[in-house]
Legacy VTK file of the C-alpha trace (Angstrom):
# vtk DataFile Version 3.0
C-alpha trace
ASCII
DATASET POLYDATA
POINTS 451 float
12.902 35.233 -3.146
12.180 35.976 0.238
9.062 36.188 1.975
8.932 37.846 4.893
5.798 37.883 7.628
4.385 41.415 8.706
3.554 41.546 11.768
0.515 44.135 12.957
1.329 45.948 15.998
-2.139 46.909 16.706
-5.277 45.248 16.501
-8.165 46.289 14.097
-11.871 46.739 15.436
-14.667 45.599 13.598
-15.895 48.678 12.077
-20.022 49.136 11.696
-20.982 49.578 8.441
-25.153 50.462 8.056
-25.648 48.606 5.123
-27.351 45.544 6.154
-25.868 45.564 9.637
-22.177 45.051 7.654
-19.357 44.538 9.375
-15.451 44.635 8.427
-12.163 43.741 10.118
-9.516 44.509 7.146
-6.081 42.521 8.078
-2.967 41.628 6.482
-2.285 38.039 5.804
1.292 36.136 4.917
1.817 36.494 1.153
1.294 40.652 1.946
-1.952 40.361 0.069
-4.563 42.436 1.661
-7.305 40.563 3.001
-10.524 42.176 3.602
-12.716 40.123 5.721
-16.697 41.125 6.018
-19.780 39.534 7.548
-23.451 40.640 6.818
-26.174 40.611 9.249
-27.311 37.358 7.687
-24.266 35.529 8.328
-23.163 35.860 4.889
-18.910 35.931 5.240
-17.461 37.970 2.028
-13.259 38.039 1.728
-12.014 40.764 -0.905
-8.240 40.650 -1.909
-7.535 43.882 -4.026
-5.340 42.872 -7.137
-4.656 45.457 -9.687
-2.059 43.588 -11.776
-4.495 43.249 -14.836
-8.016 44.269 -15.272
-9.985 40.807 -14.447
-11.304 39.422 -11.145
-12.767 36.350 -9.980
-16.180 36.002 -7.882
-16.115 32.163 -5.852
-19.499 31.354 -3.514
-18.166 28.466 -1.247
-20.585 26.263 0.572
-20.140 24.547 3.098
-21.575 21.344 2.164
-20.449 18.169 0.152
-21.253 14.715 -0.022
-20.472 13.867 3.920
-23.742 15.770 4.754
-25.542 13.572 2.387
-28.692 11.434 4.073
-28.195 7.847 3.895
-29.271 6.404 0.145
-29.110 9.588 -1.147
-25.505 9.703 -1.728
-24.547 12.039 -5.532
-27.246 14.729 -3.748
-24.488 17.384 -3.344
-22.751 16.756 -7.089
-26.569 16.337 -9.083
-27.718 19.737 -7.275
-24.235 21.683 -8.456
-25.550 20.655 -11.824
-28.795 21.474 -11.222
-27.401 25.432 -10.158
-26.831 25.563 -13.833
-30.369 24.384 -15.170
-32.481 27.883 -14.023
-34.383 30.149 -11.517
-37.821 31.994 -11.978
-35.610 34.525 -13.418
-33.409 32.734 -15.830
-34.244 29.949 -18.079
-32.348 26.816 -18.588
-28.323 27.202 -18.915
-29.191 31.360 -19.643
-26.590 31.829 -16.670
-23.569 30.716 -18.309
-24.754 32.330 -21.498
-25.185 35.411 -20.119
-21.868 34.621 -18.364
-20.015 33.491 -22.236
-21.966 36.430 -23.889
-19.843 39.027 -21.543
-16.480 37.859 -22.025
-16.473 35.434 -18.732
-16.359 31.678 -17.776
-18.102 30.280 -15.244
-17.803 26.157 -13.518
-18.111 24.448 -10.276
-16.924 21.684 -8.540
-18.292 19.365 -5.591
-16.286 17.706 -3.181
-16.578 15.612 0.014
-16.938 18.661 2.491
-17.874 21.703 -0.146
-19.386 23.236 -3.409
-18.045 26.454 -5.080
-19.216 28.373 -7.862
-16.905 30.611 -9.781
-16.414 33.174 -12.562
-14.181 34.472 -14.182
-14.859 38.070 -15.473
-12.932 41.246 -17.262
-12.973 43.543 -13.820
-15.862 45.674 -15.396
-18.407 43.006 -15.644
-18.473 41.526 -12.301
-21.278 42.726 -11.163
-22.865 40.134 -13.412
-21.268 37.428 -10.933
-22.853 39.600 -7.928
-26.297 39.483 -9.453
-26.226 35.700 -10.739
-25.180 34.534 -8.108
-27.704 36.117 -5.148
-30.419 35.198 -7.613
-29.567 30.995 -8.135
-28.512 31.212 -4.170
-32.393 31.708 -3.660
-34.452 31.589 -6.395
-33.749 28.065 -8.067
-36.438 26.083 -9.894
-35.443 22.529 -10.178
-37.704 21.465 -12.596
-39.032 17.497 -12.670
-37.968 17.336 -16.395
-35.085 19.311 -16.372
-33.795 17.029 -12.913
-34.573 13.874 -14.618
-32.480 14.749 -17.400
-29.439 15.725 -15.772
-30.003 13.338 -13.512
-29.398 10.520 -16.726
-26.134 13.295 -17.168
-24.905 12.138 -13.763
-25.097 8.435 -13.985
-23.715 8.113 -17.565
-20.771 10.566 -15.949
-20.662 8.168 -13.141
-20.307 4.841 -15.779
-17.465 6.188 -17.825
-15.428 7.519 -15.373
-16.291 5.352 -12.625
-17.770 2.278 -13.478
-15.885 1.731 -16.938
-12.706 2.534 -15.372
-10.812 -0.062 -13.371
-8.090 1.965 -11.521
-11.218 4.815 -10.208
-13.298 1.589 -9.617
-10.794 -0.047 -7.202
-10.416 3.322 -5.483
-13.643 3.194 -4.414
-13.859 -0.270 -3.619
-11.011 0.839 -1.055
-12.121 4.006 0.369
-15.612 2.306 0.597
-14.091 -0.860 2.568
-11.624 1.798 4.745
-14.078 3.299 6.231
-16.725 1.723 8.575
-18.402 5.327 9.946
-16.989 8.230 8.215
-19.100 9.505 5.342
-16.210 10.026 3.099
-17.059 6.157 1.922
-19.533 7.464 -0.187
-18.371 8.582 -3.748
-18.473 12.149 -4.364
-20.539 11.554 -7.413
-22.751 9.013 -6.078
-23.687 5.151 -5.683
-25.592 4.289 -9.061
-28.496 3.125 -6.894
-28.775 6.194 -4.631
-28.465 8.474 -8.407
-31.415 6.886 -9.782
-33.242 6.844 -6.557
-33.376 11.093 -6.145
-36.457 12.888 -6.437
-36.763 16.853 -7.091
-38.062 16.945 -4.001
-34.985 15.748 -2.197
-32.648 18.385 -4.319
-35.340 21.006 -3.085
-35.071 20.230 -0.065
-31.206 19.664 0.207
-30.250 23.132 -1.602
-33.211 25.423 0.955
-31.252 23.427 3.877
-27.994 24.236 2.868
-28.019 26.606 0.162
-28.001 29.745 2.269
-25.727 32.846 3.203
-24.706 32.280 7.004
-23.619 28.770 5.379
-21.458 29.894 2.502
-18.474 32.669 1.993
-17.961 34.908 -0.985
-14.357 35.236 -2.428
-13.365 38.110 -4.517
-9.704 38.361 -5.613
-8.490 41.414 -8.818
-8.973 44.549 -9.546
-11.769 45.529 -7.699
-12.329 48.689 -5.266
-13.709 46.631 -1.880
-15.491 49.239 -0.396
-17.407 49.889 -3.405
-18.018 45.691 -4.019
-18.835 45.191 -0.777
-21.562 47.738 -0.872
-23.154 45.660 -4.253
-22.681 42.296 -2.571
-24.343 43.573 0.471
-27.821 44.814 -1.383
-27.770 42.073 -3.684
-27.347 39.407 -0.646
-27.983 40.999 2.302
-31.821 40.545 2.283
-31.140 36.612 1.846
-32.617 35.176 4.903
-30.551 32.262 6.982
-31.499 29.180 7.000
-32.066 28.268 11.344
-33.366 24.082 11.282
-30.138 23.025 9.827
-28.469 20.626 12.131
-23.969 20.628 12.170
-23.260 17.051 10.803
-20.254 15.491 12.553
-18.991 11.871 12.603
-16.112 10.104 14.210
-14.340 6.977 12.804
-13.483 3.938 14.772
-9.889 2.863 15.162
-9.242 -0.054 12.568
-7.729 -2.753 14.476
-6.579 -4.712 11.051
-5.530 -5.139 8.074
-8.882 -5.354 5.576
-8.227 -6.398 2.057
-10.447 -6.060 -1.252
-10.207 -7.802 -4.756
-11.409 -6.455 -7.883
-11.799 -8.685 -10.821
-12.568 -6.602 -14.139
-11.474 -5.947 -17.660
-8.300 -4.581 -17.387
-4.514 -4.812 -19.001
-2.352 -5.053 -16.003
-2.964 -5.791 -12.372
-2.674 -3.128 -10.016
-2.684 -1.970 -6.212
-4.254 0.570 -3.988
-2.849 0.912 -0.117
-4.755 2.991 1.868
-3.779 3.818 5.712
-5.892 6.538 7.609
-4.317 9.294 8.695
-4.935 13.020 10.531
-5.689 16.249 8.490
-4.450 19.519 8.750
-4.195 21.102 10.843
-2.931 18.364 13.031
0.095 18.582 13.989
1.315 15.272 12.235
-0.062 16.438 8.850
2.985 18.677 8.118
5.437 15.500 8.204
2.820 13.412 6.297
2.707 15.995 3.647
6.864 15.557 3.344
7.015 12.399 3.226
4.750 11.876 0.357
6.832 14.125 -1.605
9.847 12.146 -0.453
8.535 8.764 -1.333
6.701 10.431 -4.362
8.226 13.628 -5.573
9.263 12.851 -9.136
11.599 10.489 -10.664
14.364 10.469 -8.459
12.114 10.282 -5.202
12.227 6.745 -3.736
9.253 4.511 -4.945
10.056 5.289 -8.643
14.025 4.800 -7.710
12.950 1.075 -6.334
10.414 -0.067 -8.099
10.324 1.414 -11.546
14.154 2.187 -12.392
15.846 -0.570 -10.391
13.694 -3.382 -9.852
11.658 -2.903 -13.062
8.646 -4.467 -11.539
6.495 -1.962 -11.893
5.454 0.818 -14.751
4.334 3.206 -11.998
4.858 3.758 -8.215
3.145 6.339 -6.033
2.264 8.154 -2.683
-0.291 10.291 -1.887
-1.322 12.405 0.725
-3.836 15.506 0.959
-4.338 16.850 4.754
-7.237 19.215 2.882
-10.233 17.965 4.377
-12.712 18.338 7.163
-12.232 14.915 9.217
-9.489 12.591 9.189
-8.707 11.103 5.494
-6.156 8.271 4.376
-2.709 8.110 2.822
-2.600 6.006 -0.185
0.181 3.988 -2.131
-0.258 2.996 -5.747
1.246 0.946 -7.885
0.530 -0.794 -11.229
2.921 -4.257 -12.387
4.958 -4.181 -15.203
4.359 -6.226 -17.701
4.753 -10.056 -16.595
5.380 -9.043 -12.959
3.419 -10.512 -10.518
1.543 -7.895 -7.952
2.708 -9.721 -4.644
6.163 -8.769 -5.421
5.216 -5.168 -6.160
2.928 -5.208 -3.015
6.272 -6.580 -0.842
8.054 -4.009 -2.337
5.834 -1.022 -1.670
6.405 -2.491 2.358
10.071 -2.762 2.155
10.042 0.646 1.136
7.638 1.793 4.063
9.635 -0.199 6.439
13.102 1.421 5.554
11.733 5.039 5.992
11.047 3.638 9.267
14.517 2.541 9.641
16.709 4.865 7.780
15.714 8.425 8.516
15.325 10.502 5.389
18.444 12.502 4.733
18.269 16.641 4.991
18.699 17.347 1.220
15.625 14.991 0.840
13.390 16.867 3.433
14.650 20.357 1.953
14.296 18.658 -1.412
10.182 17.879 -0.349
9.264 21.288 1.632
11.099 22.995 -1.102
8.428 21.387 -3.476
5.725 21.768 -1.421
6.186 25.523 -0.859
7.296 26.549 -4.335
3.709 24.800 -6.040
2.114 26.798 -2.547
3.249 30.034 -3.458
3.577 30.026 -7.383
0.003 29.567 -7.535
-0.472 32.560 -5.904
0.298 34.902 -9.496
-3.712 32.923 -10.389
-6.067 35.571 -8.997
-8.225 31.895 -9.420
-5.696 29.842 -7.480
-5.442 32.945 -4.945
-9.154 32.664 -4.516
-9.332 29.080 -4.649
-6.390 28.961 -1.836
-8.538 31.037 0.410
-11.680 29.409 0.133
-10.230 26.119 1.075
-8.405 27.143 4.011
-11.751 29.039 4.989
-13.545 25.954 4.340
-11.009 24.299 6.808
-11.971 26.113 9.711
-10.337 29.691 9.023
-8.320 31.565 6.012
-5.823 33.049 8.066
-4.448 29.048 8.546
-2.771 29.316 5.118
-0.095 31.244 7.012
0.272 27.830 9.451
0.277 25.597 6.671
4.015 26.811 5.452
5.182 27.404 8.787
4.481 24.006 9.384
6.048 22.467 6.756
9.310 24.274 7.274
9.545 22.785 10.704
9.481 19.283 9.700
12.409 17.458 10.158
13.844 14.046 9.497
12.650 12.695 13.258
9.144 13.881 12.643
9.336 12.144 9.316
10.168 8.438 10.974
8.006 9.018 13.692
4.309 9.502 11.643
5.359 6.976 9.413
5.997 4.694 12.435
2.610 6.070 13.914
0.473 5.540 10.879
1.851 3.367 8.305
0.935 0.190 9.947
-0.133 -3.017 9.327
-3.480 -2.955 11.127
-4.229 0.513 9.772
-4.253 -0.204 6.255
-6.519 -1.219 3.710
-5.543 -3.119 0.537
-7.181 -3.464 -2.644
-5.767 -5.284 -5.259
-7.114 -5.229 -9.592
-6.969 -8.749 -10.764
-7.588 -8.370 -14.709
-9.880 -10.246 -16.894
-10.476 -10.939 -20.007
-13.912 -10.028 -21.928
-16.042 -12.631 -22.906
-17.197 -12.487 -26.073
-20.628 -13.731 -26.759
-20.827 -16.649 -29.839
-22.905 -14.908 -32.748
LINES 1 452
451 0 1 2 3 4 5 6 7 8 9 10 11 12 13 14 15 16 17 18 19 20 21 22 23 24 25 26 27 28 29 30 31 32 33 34 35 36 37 38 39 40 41 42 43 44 45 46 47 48 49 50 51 52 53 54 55 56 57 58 59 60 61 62 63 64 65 66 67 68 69 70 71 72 73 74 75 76 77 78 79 80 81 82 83 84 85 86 87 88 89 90 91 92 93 94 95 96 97 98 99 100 101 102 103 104 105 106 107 108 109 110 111 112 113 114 115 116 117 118 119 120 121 122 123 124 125 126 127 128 129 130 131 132 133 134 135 136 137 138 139 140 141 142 143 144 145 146 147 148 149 150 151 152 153 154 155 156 157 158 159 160 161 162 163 164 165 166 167 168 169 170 171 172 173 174 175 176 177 178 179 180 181 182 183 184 185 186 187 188 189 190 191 192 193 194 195 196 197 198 199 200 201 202 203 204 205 206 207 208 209 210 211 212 213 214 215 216 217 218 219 220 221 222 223 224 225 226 227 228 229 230 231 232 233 234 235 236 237 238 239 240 241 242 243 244 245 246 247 248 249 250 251 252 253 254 255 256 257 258 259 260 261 262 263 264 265 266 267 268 269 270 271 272 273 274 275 276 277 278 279 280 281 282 283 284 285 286 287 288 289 290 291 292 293 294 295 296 297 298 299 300 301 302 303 304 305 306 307 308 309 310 311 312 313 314 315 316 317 318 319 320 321 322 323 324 325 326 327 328 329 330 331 332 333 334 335 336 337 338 339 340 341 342 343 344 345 346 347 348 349 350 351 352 353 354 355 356 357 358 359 360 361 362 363 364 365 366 367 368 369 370 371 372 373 374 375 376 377 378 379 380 381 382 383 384 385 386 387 388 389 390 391 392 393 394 395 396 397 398 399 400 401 402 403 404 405 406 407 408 409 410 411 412 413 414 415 416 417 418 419 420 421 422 423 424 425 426 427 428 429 430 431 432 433 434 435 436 437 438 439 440 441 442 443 444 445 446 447 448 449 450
């Protein structure tokens, strides 16, 4: 199928809309999906997508906040306050949101991650309104209350300890990210330190949520069947009144060069010894985060790409063998190579070989079916998850959260300009020695106490 990129020969004014000093400026992005972009006077940014393909739509608040704004020692803020958004206002009890939310036919979650929070339902077309009234009310009417915080708050660490703590392969992740980075909040666990979870107070959630928890710092996504004109007149009296929040200050951080190689060692319970590489690296839209994006999916697109080819099918040293790379965040992030020994193995030699396969992309230029075989991969996941009204959403909000929606339409036209030169050249740029960050799992055996 062929997509093909309309181009607008005129220019569409912002249109003046009474309601709450409203504003529009409907455009026209890539995937020919209408994109309806409005702003109320309190800063509140709302994007409608029309979608009449079933009767259901999807209602996402995006905020722009996640752990990097966290204070110092207070890391987990941003993740225990998402579950506090589910624990009540002075309007709703205790968990009646989702309830309500269940009782009409809908589903309802959030997520938290290092730069924002989104809230999302999932509704039969005629019931959204629901999501429009929910939603205003938790953005400024939550309780947090002491007993209900200190409970979820024991939620959050025992969350942390079994998929953290009590797993070694998460646990040496964060013993890498945490040694990769010296500045550069993204050290801190999206979830939390154990220490900083236990130290929060309701006061700092209350706090944190009036800073941050306000319209001109969060954007409203609405993709399905849905009339805009008539939604956007609901959003606006439901939201509009919401005042902005003016003392909150624009975080920003920059992270020193690493000038060599640091190196971490895990020792815990584990069956086979494993590896973590991490090398930082630019995020989208940087120019180099196009060809870092292929050449993950060379090294690391399936069975036939080449880490699994080396290390799994021919050398047999190892029972898995990976690259990863996600441009999709706010400051500058890290590359990462995985790999766990095979049975008997010994993790130097899978470490060397991880290299020798780093240094030959270096050397040996990828060939053009494997670049077609990578941005065909990359674009076909892109655009298939376009049929999810949820994905659609979900795609919008994080290229919003990046600094603009319309930069989905960059992201592919990137990617289809990366060639096998651009390729060699980041990984010659980035994948260095004094630019990464090791972290090695060392097993051990439990000790059994004597009875």
């Amino acid at each position: 199928m062929k997509y093909i990129r309309i181009f607008l020969a005129f220019i569409l004014l912002l249109i003046p809309i009474t309601t709450n000093a409203l504003e529009v400026n409907p455009v026209r992005n890539f995937f020919s999906n209408g994109v309806k972009e409005y702003r109320l006077g309190n800063g509140l940014k709302v994007l409608i997508i029309e979608e009449h393909k079933a009767p259901v739509a999807t209602f996402q608040v995006w905020y722009r906040v996640g752990s990097r704004a966290e204070p110092s020692g207070k890391s987990g803020l941003s993740h225990l306050l998402e579950h506090m958004m589910f624990k009540g206002t002075s309007k709703y009890g205790p968990s009646m949101l989702s309830k309500i939310i269940q009782k009409n036919g809908g589903t309802d979650n959030a997520y938290t991650t290092k730069d924002y929070t989104v809230y999302f339902e999932l509704f039969s077309s005629d019931r959204i309104n629901l999501s429009i009234n929910l939603e205003a009310d938790r953005m400024q009417n939550l309780t947090i209350d002491p007993k209900e915080m200190i409970s979820e708050r024991s939620v959050v660490m025992e969350e942390r300890r079994l998929r953290h703590e009590d797993d070694p392969q998460s646990s040496l992740f964060e013993e890498v990210v945490a040694a990769a980075f010296k500045v550069q909040p993204y050290q801190r666990p999206v979830i939390g330190w154990m220490s900083d979870i236990k130290s929060i107070e309701r006061d700092d959630l209350y706090s944190y949520y009036k800073t941050y928890y306000s319209p001109d710092d969060a954007v409203i996504v609405i993709v399905g069947d849905v009339n805009a004109d008539e939604i956007i007149e609901k959003v606006s009296h439901s939201f509009g009144d919401i005042p902005p929040e003016s003392s909150r200050k624009n975080f920003s951080s920059t992270e020193p060069e690493q000038r060599g190689e640091k190196r971490v060692l895990l020792k815990k319970e584990a069956e086979l010894p494993c590896i973590l590489i991490a090398y930082h690296t630019p995020s989208f839209p940087n120019e180099d985060s196009y060809a870092l994006d292929v050449l993950s999916l060379i090294l690391s697109g399936g069975k036939s790409s080449r880490l699994y080819q080396s290390l799994v099918y021919e050398k047999k040293i190892s029972i898995s063998a990976s690259a990863d790379y996600s441009g999709f965040n706010n400051d500058p992030y890290l590359f990462f190579f995985s790999a766990t020994a095979s049975p008997g193995r010994s993790i130097k030699d899978v470490e060397e070989s991880l290299y020798t396969e780093i240094e030959k992309i270096k050397t040996e230029p990828p060939s053009e079916r494997e670049i077609q075989k990578a941005k065909n991969q990359i674009e076909s996941s892109f655009i298939m998850e376009q049929d999810s009204i949820y994905m659609q959403a979900m795609k919008y909000g994080m290229f919003e959260m990046l600094g603009g929606w319309k930069l989905i339409d960059r992201y592919l036209e990137g990617i289809r300009k990366v060639t096998p030169e651009d390729v060699v050249k980041v990984a010659k740029k980035y994948l260095k020695e004094d630019n990464r960050t090791v972290g090695i799992l060392i097993p051990t055996k439990e000790v059994k106490s004597e009875q």
